[in-house]
C-alpha positions as CSV (number, residue, x, y, z in Angstrom):
1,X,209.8,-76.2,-47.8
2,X,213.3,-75.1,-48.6
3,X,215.9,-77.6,-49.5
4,X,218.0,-79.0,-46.1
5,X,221.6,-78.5,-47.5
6,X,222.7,-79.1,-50.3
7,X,222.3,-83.4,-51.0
8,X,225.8,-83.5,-52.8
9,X,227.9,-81.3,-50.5
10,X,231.1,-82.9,-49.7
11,X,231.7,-83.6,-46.0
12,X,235.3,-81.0,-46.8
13,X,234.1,-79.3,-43.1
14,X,234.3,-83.0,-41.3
15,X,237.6,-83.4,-42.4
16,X,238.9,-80.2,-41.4
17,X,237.4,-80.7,-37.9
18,X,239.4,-84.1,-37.9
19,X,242.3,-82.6,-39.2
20,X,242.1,-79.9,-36.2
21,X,241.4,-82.5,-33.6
22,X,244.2,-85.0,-35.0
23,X,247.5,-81.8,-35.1
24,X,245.8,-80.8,-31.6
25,X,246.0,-84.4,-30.3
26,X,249.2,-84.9,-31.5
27,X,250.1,-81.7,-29.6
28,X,248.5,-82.7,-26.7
29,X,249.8,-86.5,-26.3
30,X,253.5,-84.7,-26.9
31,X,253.4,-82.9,-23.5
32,X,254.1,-79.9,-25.6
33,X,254.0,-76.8,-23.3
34,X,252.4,-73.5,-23.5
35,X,254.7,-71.0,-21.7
36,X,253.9,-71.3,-18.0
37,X,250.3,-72.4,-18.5
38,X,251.9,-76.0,-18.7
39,X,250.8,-78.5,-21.3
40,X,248.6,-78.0,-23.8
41,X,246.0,-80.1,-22.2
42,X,247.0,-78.4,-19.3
43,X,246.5,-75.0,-21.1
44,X,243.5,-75.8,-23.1
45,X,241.1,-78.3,-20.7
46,X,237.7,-77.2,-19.5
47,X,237.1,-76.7,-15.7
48,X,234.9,-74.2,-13.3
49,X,238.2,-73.1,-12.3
50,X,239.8,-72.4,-15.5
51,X,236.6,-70.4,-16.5
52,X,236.3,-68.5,-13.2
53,X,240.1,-68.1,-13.9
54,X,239.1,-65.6,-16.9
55,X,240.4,-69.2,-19.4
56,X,237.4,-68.4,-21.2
57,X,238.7,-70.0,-24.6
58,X,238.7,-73.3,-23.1
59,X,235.0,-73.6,-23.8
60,X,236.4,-74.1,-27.3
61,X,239.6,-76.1,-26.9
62,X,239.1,-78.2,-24.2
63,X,236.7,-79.8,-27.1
64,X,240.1,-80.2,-29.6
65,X,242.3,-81.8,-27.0
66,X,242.0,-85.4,-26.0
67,X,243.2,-88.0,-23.1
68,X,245.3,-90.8,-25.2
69,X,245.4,-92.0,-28.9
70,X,242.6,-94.0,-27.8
71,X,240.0,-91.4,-26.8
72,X,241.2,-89.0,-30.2
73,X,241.1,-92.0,-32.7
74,X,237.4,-93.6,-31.2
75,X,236.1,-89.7,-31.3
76,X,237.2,-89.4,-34.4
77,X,235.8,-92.7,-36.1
78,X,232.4,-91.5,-34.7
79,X,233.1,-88.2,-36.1
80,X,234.2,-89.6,-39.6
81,X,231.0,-91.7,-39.4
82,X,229.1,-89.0,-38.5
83,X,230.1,-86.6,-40.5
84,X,229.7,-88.2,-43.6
85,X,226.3,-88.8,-43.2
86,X,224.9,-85.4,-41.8
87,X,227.1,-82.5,-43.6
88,X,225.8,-83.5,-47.3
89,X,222.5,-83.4,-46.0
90,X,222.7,-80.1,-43.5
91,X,225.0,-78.4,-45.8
92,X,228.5,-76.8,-44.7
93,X,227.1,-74.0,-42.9
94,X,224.3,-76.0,-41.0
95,X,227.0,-78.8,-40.2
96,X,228.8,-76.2,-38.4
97,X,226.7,-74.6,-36.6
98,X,225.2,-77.8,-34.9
99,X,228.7,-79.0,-34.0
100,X,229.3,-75.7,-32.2
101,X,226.2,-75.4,-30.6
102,X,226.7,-79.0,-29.3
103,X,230.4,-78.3,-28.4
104,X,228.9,-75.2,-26.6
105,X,226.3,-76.8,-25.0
106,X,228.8,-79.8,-23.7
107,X,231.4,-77.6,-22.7
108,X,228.2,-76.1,-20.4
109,X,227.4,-79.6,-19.1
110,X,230.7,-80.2,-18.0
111,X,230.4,-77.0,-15.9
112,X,227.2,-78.3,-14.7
113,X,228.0,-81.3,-13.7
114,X,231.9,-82.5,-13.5
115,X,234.0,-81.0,-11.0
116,X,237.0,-82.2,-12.6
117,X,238.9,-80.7,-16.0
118,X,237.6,-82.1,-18.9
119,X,238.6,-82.5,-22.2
120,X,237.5,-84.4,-25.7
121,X,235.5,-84.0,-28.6
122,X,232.6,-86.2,-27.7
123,X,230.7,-83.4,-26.5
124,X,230.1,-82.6,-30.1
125,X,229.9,-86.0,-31.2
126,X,227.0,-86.6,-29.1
127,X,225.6,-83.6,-30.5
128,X,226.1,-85.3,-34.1
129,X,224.2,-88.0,-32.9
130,X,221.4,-85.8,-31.8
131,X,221.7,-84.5,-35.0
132,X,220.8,-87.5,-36.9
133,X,218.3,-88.7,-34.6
134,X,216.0,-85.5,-35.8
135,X,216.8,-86.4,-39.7
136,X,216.2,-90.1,-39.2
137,X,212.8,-89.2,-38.2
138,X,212.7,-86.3,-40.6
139,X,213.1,-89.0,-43.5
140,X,210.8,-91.4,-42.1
141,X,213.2,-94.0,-40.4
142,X,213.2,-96.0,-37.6
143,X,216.2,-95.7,-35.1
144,X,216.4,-98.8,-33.9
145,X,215.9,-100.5,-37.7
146,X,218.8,-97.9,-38.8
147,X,221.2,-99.1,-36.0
148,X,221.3,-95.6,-34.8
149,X,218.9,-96.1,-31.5
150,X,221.4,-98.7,-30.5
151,X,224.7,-97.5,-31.2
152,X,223.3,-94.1,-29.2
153,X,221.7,-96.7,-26.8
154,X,225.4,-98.4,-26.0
155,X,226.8,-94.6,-26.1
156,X,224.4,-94.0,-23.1
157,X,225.1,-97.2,-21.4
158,X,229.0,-96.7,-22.0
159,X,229.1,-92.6,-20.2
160,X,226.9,-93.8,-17.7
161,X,228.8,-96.7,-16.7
162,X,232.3,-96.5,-17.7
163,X,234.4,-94.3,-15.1
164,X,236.3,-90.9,-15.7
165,X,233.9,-89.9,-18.9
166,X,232.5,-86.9,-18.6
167,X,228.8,-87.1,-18.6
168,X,228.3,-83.6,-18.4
169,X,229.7,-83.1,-22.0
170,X,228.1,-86.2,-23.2
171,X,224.1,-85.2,-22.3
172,X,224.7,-81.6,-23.0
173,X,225.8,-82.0,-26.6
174,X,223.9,-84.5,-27.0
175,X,220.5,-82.0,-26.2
176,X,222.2,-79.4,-27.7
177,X,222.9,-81.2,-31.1
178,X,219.1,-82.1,-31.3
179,X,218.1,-78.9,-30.7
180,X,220.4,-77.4,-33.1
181,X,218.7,-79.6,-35.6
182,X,215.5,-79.7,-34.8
183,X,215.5,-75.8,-34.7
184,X,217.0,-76.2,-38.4
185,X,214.5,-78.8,-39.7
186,X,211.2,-76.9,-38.0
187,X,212.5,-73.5,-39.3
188,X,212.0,-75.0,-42.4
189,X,208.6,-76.5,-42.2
190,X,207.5,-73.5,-40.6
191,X,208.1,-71.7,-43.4
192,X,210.0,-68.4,-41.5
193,X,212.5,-66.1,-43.6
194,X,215.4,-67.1,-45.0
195,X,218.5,-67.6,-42.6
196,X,216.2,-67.4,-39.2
197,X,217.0,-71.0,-38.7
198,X,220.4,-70.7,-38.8
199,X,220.4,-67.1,-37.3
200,X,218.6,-69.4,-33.9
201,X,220.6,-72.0,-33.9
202,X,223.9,-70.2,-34.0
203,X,221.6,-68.0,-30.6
204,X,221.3,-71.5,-29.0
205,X,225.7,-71.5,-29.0
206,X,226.1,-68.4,-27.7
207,X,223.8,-68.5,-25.1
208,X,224.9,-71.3,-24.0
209,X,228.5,-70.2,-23.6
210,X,226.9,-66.9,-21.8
211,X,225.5,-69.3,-19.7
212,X,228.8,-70.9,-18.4
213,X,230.8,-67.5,-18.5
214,X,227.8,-65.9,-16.5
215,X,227.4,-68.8,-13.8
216,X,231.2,-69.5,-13.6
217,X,233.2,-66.6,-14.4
């Protein structure tokens, strides 16, 4: 079985993501405008309309831009958390691949699901903690010993619950994060050539956002 990653990679693509989310969150809670597309939020935030629009790069940034300090800074923490636990295990490459596909796969749950713009990173963080539900039980370990089964558990509780969260984002990169991974960790077992895992999961992305540009644009 090949090697999942290198075991002492540094989480250096974590903190770039953070440092991307934090400069466009700053951006974002500065009303900062974008010629006559408004804001940046305005600019950059993920709805049916914007895609059918031809705003087809909001599938991306609509997943950099947040609602208040308080929605960037709790993404973030989960991302930090996150993040240092996953990318020395997938590896750089595989770390970012399974946050795309999950941002991909949220930004097509939104389009699913909410009618209303959307925008936040949690789409990706969900997929995170799909992620690490597939290499908890990869390594042998109970979820709910771990604390993972119940901080996902309240996550759940929380978008379900909680108004003006966008479930859409939450579910989809939460199944797309697990697949991602799972696609990764099987690919392995199974023994195929070398970069087929990553060659699928990086498939998984895209056709998700062919998917959303297909159905809504």
């Amino acid at each position: 079985m090949r090697s999942m990653g290198s075991l002492t990679a540094e989480p250096t693509l974590m903190w770039v993501l953070i440092g991307i989310n934090v400069l466009a969150g700053i951006g974002s809670l500065s009303g900062a405008h974008v010629g006559d597309r408004g804001t940046l939020t305005d600019a950059g935030e993920l709805s049916r309309a914007t895609i059918a629009n031809g705003d087809l790069w909001t599938l991306v940034t609509s997943g950099f831009l947040h609602q208040g300090a308080f929605h960037l800074a709790s993404n973030m923490l989960a991302l930090w958390i996150l993040g240092s636990l996953l990318e020395p295990v997938l590896g750089h490459l595989r770390f970012g691949l399974v946050y795309f596909t999950a941002l991909f796969c949220g930004s097509l749950g939104v389009l699913l699901v909410t009618p209303n713009p959307s925008v936040g990173a949690s789409g990706a963080v969900f997929g995170l903690m799909g992620a690490a539900v597939v290499v908890a039980r990869h390594r042998g370990l109970n979820l709910m010993e771990s604390g993972l089964g119940i901080w996902l558990g309240i996550n759940l509780l929380i978008t379900f619950t909680i108004p003006n969260i966008s479930i859409g984002a939450h579910i989809g990169g939460l199944i797309g994060g697990f697949a991602a991974a799972l696609i990764l960790f099987e690919g392995d077992r199974l023994r195929v050539p070398r970069h087929v895992p990553e060659l699928a999961c990086a498939a998984l992305g895209v056709a998700a956002a062919a998917v959303s540009i297909v159905q809504y644009g």
